[in-house]
N, C-alpha and C positions, 0 to 999 in steps of 0.2 A: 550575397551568398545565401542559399535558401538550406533551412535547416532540416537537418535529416527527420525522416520518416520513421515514428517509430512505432511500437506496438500499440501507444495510449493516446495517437494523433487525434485518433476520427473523433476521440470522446474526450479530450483532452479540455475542455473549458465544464464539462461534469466531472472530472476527476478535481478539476482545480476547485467548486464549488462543494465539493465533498469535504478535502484538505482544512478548507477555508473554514464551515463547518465543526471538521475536527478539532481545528485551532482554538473558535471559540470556545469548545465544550470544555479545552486544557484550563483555560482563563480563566472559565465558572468554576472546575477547578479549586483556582486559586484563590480566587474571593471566599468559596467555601471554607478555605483552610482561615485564611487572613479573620474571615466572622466565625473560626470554632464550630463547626457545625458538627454533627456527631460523623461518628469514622465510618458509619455502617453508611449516610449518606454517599458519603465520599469516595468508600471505595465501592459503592453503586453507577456513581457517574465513571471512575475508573474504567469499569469493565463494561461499559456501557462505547468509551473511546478504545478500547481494546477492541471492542468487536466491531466496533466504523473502520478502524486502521487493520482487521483482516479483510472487511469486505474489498478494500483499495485495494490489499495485496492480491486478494486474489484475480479482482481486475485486471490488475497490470499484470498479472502471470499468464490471463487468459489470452491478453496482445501479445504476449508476448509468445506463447506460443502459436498464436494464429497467422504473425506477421514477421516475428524476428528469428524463428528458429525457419523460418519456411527459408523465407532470403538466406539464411546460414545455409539451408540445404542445398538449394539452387547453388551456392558459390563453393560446396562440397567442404562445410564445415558441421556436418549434423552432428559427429562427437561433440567438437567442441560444445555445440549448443545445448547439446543434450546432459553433457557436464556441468553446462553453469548452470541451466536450470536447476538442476538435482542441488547442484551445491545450495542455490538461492532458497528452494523447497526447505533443504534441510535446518538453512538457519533460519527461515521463519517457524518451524516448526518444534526451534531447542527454548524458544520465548519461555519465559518464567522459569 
């Protein structure tokens, strides 16, 4: 069974190196906290992984508009598509 096509395919082993990326920065993170280091460090790396984890959303918004609202079109779903986007917009947008 070959798996679906989706918005993040063609770039999908740089999205995973992004993630991977992000993952460690959580971990340094932790060590941060675990060795005390001062808070203004901490929540520097913070918003440092705040802003790696919009650049991916926005990625994946951009596939997704390029490649999953299209196919939604062609099969005469644009509300739909046009609805879950807005909804997905609006809750990255309600963050903090």
């Amino acid at each position: 069974m070959t798996a679906p096509t989706r918005g993040y395919t063609a770039t999908k082993d740089q999205l995973l190196s992004r993630l991977r990326r992000i993952e460690g920065q959580v971990r340094g993170i932790e060590r941060m906290v675990e060795e005390d280091r001062y808070c203004i460090d901490v929540l520097t790396q913070i918003s440092a992984i705040q802003a790696a984890l919009d650049k991916v959303a926005l990625g994946l918004l951009d596939g997704h508009a390029r490649h999953c609202m299209i196919t939604g079109a062609e099969e005469g779903r644009s509300q739909e598509m046009a609805d879950e986007i807005m909804a997905a917009i609006g809750r990255l947008m309600k963050r903090g």
